[in-house]
N, C-alpha and C positions, 0 to 999 in steps of 0.2 A: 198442461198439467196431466201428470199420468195418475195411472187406476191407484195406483197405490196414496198419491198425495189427497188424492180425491175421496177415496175411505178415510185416510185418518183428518182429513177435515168435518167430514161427516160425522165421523164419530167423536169428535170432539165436539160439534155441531149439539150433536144429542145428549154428549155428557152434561156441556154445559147446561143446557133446556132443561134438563131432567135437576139437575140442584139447582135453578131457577125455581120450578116447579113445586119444590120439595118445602123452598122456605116460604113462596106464597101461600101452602096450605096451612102452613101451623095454625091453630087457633090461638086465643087466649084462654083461662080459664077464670070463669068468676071468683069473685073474694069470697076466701074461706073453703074454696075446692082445692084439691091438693092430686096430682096423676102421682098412682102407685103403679109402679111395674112389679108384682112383686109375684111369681107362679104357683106359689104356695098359699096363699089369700086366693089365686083366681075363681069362678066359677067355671063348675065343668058338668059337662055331659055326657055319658060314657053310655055307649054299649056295646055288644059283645066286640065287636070289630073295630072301632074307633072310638075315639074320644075328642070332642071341642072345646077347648079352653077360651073364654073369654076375661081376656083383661082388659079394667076398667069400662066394661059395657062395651067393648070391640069385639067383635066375631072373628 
């Protein structure tokens, strides 16, 4: 096997893990909680030089 077959197995290696990874984390959300993505609702903290938007209690 050369370098080449051996990267993109690798990183196909990783891609796959990584959307493994992505759907083991979902949570559920209680009855009656509802996830808003919405940036105009977010909470924000600004000042002179940045700003951190938090959606849905995410940092």
């Amino acid at each position: 096997m050369g370098i080449h077959e051996l990267m993109t197995v690798t990183f196909i290696g990783l891609f796959v893990g990584s959307l493994l990874a992505a759907t083991e984390a979902s949570a559920t959300l209680p009855d009656g909680v509802r996830a808003v993505w919405d940036i105009e609702r977010a909470h924000r903290v600004t000042t002179d030089t940045r700003e951190r938007v938090s959606i849905n209690g995410l940092w």
